[in-house]
Structures are given as structure tokens and as C-alpha cells.
Gaussian input, Z-matrix of N, CA and C with variables (Angstrom, degrees):
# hf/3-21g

backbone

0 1
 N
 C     1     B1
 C     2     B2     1     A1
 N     3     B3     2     A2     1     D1
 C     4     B4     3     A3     2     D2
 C     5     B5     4     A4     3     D3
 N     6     B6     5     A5     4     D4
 C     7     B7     6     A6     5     D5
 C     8     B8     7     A7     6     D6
 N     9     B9     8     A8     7     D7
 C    10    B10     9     A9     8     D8
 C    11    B11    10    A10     9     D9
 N    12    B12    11    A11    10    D10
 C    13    B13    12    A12    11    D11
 C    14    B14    13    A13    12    D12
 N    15    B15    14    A14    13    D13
 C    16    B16    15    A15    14    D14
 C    17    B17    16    A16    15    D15
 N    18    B18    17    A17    16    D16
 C    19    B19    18    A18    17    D17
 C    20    B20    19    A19    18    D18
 N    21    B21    20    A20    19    D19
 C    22    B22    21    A21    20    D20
 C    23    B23    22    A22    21    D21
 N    24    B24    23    A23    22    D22
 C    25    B25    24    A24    23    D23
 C    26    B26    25    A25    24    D24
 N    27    B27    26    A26    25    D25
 C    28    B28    27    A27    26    D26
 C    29    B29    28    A28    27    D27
 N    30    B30    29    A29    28    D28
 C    31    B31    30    A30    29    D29
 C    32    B32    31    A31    30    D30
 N    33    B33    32    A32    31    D31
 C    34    B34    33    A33    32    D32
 C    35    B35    34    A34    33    D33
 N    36    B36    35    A35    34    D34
 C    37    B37    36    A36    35    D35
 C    38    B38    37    A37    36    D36
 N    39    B39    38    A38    37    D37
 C    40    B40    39    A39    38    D38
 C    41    B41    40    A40    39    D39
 N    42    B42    41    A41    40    D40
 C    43    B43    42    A42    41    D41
 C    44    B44    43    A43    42    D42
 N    45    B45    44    A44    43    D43
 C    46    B46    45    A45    44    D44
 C    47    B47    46    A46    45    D45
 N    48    B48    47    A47    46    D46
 C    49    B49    48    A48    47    D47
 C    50    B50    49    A49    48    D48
 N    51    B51    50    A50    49    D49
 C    52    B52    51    A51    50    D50
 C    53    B53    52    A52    51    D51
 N    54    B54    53    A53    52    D52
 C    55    B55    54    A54    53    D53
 C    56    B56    55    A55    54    D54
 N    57    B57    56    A56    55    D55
 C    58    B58    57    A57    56    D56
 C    59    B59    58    A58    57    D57
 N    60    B60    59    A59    58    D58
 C    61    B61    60    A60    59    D59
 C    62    B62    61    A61    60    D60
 N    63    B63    62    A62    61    D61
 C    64    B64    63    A63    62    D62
 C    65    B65    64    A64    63    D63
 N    66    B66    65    A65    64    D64
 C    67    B67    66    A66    65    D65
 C    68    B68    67    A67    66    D66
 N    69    B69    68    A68    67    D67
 C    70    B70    69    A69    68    D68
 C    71    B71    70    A70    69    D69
 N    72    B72    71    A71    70    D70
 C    73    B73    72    A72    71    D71
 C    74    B74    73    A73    72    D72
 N    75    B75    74    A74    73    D73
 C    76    B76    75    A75    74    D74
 C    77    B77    76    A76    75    D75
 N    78    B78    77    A77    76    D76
 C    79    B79    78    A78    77    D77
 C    80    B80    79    A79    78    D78
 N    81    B81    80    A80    79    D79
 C    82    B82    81    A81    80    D80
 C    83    B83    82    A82    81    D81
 N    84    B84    83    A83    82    D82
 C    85    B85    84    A84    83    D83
 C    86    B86    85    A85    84    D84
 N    87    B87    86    A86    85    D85
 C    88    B88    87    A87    86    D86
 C    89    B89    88    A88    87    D87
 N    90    B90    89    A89    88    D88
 C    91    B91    90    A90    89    D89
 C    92    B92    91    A91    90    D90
 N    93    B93    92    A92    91    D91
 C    94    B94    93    A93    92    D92
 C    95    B95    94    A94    93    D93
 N    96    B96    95    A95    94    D94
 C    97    B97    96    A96    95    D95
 C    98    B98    97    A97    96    D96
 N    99    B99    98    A98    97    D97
 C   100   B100    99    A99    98    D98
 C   101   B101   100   A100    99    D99
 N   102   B102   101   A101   100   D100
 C   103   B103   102   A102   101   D101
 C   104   B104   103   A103   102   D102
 N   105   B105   104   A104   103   D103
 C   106   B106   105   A105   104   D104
 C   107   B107   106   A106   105   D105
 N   108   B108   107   A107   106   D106
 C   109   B109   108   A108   107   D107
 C   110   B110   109   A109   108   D108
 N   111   B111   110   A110   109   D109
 C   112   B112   111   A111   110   D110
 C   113   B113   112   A112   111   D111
 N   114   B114   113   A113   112   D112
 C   115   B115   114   A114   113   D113
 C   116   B116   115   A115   114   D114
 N   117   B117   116   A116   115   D115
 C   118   B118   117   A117   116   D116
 C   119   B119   118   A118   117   D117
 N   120   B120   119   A119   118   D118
 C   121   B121   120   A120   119   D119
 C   122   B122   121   A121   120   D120
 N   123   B123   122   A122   121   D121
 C   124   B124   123   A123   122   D122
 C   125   B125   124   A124   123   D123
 N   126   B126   125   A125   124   D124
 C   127   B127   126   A126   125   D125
 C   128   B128   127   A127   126   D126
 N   129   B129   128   A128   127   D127
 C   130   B130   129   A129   128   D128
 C   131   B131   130   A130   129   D129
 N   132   B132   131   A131   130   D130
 C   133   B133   132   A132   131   D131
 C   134   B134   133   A133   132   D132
 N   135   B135   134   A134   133   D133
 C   136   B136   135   A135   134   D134
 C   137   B137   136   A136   135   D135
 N   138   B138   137   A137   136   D136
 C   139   B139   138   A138   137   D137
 C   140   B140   139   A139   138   D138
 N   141   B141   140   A140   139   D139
 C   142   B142   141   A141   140   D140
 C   143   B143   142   A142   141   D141
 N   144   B144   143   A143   142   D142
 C   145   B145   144   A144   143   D143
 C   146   B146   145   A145   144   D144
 N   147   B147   146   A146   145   D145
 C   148   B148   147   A147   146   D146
 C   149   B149   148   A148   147   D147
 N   150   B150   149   A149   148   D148
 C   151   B151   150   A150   149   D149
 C   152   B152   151   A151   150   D150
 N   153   B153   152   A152   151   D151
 C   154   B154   153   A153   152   D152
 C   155   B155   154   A154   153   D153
 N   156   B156   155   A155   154   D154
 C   157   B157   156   A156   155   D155
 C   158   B158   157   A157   156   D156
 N   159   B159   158   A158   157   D157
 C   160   B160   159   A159   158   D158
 C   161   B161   160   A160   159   D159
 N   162   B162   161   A161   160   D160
 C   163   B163   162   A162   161   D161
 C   164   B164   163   A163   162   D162
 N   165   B165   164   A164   163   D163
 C   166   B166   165   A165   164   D164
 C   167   B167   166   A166   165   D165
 N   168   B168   167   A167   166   D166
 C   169   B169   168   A168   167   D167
 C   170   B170   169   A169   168   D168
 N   171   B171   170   A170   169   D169
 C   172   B172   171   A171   170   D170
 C   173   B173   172   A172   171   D171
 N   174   B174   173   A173   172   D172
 C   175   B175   174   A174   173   D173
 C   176   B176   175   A175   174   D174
 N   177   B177   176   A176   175   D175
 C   178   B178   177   A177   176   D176
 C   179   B179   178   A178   177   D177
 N   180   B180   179   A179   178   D178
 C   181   B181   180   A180   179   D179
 C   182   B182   181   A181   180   D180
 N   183   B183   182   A182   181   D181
 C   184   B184   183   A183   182   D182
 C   185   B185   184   A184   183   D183
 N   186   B186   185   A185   184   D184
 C   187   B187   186   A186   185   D185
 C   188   B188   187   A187   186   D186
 N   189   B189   188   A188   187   D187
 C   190   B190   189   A189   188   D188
 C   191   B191   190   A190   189   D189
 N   192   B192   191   A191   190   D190
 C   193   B193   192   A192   191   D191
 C   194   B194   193   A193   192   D192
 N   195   B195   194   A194   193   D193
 C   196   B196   195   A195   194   D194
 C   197   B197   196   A196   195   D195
 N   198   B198   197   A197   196   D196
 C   199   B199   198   A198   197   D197
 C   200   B200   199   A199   198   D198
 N   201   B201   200   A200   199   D199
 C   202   B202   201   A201   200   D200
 C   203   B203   202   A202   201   D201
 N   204   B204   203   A203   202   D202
 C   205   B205   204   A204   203   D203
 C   206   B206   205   A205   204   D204
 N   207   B207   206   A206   205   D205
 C   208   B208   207   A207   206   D206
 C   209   B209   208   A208   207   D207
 N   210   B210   209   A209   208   D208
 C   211   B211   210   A210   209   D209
 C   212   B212   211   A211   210   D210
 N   213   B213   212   A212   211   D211
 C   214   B214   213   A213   212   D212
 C   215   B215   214   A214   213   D213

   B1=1.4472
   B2=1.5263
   B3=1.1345
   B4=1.8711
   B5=1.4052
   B6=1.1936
   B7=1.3230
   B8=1.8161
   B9=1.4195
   B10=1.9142
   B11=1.1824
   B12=1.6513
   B13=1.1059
   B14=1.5011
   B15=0.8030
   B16=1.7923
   B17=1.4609
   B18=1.4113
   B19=1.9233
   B20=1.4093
   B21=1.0658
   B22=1.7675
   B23=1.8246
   B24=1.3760
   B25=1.5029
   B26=1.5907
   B27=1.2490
   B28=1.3098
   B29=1.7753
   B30=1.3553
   B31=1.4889
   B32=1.4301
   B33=1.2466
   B34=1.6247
   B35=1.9553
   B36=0.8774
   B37=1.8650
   B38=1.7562
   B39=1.2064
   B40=1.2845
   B41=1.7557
   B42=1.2472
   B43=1.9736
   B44=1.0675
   B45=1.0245
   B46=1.2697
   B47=1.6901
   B48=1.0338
   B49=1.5964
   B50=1.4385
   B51=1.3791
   B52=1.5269
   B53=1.7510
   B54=1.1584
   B55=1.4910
   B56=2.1069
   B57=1.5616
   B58=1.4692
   B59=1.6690
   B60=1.8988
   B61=1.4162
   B62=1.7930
   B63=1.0907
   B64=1.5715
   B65=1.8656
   B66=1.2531
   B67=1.5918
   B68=1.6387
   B69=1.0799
   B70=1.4793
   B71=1.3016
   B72=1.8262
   B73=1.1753
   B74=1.4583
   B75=1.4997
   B76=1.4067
   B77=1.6098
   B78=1.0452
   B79=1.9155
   B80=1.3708
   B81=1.0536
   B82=1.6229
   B83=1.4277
   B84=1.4408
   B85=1.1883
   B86=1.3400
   B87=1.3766
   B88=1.8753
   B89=1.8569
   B90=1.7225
   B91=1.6607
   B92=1.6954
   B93=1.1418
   B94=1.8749
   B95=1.6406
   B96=1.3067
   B97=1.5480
   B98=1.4831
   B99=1.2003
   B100=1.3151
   B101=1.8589
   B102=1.2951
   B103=1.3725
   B104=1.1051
   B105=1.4332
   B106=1.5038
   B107=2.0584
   B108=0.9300
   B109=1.5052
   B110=1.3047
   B111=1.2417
   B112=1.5053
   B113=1.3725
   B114=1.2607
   B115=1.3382
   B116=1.4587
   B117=1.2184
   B118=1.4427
   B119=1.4537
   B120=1.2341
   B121=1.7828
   B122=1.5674
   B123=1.8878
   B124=1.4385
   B125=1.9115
   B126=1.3801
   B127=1.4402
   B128=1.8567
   B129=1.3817
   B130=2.5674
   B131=1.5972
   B132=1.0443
   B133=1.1392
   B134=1.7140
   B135=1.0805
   B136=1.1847
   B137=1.0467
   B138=1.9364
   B139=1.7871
   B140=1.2353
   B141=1.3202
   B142=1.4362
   B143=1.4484
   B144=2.2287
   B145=1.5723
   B146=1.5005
   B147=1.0837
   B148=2.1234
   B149=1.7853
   B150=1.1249
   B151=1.7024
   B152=1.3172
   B153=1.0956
   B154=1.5183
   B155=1.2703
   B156=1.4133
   B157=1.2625
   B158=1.6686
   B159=1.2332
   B160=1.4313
   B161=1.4416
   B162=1.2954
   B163=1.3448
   B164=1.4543
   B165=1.5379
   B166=1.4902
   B167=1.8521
   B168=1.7401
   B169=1.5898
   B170=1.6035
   B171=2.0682
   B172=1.2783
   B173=1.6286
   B174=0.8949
   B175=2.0359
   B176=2.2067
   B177=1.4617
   B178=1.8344
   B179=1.6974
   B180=1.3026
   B181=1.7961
   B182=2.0688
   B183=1.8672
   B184=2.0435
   B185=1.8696
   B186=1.7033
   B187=1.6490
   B188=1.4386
   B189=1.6973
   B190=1.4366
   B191=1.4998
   B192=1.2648
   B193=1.7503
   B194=1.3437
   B195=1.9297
   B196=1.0922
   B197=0.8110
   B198=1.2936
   B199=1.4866
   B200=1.3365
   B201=1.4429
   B202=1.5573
   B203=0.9270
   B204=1.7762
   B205=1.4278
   B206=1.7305
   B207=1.1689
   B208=1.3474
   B209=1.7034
   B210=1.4482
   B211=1.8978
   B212=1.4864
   B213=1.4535
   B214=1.1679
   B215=1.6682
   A1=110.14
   A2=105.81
   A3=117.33
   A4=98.15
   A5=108.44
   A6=124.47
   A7=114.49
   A8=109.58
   A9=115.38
   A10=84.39
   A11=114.86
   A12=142.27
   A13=116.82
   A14=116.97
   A15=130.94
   A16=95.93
   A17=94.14
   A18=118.12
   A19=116.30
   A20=124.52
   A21=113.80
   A22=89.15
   A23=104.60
   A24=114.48
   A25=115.09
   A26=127.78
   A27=117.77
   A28=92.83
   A29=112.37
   A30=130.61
   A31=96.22
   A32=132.36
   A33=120.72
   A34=115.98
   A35=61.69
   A36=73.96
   A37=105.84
   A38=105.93
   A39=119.29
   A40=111.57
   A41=113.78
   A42=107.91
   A43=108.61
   A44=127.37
   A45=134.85
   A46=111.76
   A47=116.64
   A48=125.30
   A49=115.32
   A50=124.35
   A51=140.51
   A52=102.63
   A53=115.14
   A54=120.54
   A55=103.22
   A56=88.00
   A57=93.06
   A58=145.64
   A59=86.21
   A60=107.60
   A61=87.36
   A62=136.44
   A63=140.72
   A64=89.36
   A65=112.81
   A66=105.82
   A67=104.79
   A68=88.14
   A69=107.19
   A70=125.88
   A71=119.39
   A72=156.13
   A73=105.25
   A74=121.60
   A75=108.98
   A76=102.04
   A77=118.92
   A78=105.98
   A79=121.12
   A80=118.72
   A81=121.43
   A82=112.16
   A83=151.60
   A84=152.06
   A85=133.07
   A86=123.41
   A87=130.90
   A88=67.79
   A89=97.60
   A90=120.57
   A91=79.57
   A92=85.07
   A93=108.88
   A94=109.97
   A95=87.91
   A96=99.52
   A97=122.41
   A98=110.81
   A99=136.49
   A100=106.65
   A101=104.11
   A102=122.02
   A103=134.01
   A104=127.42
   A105=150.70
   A106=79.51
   A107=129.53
   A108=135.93
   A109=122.76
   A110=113.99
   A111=118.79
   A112=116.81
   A113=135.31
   A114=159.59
   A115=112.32
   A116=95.84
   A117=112.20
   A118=134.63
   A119=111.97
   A120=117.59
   A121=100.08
   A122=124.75
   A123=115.99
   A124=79.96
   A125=82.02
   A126=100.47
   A127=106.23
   A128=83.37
   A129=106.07
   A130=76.04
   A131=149.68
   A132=158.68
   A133=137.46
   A134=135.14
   A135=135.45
   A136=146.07
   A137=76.44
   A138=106.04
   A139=110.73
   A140=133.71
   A141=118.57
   A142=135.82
   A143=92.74
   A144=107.94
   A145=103.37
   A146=127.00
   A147=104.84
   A148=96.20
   A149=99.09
   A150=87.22
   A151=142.87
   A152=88.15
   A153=121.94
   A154=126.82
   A155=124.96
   A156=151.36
   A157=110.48
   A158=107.57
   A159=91.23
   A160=118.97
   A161=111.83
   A162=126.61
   A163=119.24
   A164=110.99
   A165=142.03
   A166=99.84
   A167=87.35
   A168=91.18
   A169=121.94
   A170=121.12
   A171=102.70
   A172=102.01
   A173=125.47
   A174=124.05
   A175=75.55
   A176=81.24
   A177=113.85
   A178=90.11
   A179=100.17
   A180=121.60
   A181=100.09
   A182=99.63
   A183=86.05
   A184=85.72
   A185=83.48
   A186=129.64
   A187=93.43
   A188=96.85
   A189=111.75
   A190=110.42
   A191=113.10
   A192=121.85
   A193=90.74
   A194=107.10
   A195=139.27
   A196=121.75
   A197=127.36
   A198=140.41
   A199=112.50
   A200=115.43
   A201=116.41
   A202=121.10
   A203=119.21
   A204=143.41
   A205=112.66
   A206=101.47
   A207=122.51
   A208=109.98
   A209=129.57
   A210=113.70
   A211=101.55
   A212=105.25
   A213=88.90
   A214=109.06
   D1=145.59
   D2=178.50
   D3=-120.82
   D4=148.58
   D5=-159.17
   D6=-153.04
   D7=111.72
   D8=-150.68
   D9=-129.52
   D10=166.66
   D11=146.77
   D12=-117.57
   D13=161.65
   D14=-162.33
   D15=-153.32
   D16=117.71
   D17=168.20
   D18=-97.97
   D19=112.39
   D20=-152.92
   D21=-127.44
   D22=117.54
   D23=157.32
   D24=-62.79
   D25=163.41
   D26=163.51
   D27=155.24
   D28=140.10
   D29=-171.73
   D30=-90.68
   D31=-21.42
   D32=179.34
   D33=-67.89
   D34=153.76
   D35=-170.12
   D36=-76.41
   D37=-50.00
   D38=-176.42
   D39=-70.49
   D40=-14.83
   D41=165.81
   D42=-0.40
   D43=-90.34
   D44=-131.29
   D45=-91.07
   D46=-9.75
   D47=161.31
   D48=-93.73
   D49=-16.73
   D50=145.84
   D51=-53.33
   D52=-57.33
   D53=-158.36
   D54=-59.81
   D55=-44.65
   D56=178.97
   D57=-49.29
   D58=-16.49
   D59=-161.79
   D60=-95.67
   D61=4.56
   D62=-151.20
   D63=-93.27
   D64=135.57
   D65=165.66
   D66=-62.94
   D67=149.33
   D68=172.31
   D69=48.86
   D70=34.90
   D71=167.22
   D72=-93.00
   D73=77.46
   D74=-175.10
   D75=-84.49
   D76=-24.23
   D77=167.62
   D78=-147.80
   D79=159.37
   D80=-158.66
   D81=-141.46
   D82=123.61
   D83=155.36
   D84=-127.96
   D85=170.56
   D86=-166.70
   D87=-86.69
   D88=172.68
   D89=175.46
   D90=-173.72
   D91=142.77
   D92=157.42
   D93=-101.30
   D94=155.72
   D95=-166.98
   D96=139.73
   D97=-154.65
   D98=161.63
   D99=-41.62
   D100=-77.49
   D101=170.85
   D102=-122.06
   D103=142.70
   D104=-103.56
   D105=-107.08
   D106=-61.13
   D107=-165.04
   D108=-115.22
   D109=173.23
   D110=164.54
   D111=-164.62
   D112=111.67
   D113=131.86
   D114=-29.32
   D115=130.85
   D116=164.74
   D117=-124.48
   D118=103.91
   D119=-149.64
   D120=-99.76
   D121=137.24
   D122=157.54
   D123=-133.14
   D124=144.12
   D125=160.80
   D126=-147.64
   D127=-176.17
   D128=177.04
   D129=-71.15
   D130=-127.48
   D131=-112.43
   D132=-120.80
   D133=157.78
   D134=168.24
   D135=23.64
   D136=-99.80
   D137=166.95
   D138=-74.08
   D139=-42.77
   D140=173.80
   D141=-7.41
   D142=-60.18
   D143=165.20
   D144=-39.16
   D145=-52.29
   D146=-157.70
   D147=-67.38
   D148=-42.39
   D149=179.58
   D150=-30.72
   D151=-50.01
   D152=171.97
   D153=-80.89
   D154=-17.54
   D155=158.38
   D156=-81.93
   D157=-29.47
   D158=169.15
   D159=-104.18
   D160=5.45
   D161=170.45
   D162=-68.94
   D163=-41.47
   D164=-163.20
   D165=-81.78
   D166=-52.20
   D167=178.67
   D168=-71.89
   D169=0.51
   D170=164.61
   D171=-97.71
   D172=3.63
   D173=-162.34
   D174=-72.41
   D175=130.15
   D176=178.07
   D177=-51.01
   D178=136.98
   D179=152.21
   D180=88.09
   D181=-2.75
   D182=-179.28
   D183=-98.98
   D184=133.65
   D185=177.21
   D186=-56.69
   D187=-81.88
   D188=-159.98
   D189=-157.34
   D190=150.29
   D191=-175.64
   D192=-117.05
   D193=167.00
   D194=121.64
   D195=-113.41
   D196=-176.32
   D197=-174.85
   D198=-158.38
   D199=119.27
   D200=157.99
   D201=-134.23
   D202=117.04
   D203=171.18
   D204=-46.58
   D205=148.15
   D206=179.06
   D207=-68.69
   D208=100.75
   D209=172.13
   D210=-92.04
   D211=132.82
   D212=158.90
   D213=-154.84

């Protein structure tokens, strides 16, 4: 299992209950800061993460993501 987080900019209020409905988004919350949300991604493999990252990055009103994978 691979296991990411996703920092998602976005001016909508509702993010993060958007983020939840994402496959393989097992949790989602508001954060202050820098950026507005955060996603929490496990998937089988890798590449999956971009999938899902580019899934996140078409949902209406997200700016911009990062993403940082789990090393371990």
C-alpha cells in the first residue's frame, strides 16, 4: 500500500467534502494556512497517486495541489 497526502488550494468552502467523494480519498479536512484542505490518499501502487491527483486537480474552484508520498 502507498499512502499520500494532498494539499489542495481552493477558495470554496465546501473542499474538503468535495475531496471525500474522490476514490481512494479515505479522509478529507479544512486546515488553515497556506492551503485550504487536505486529502488523504492510500492506494496498490505508485502511479495510482497521479490519478488521483489529477482527479482532485479537475473538482471546480482547486488552484493548486501538492502531494507528499509516504517513505518508509
Amino acid at each position: 500500500m502507498v499512502r499520500a497526502v494532498v494539499l489542495v488550494k481552493s477558495p470554496k468552502k465546501l473542499i474538503a467534502a468535495r475531496l471525500k467523494k474522490v476514490d481512494s480519498v479515505y479522509d478529507s479536512f479544512p486546515v488553515s494556512g497556506q492551503f485550504d484542505a487536505v486529502a488523504l490518499i492510500n492506494v496498490e501502487n505508485l502511479p495510482q497517486i497521479k490519478d488521483i491527483t489529477t482527479k482532485i486537480q479537475t473538482l471546480s474552484g482547486v488552484e493548486r495541489t501538492e502531494t507528499m508520498v509516504e517513505v518508509s
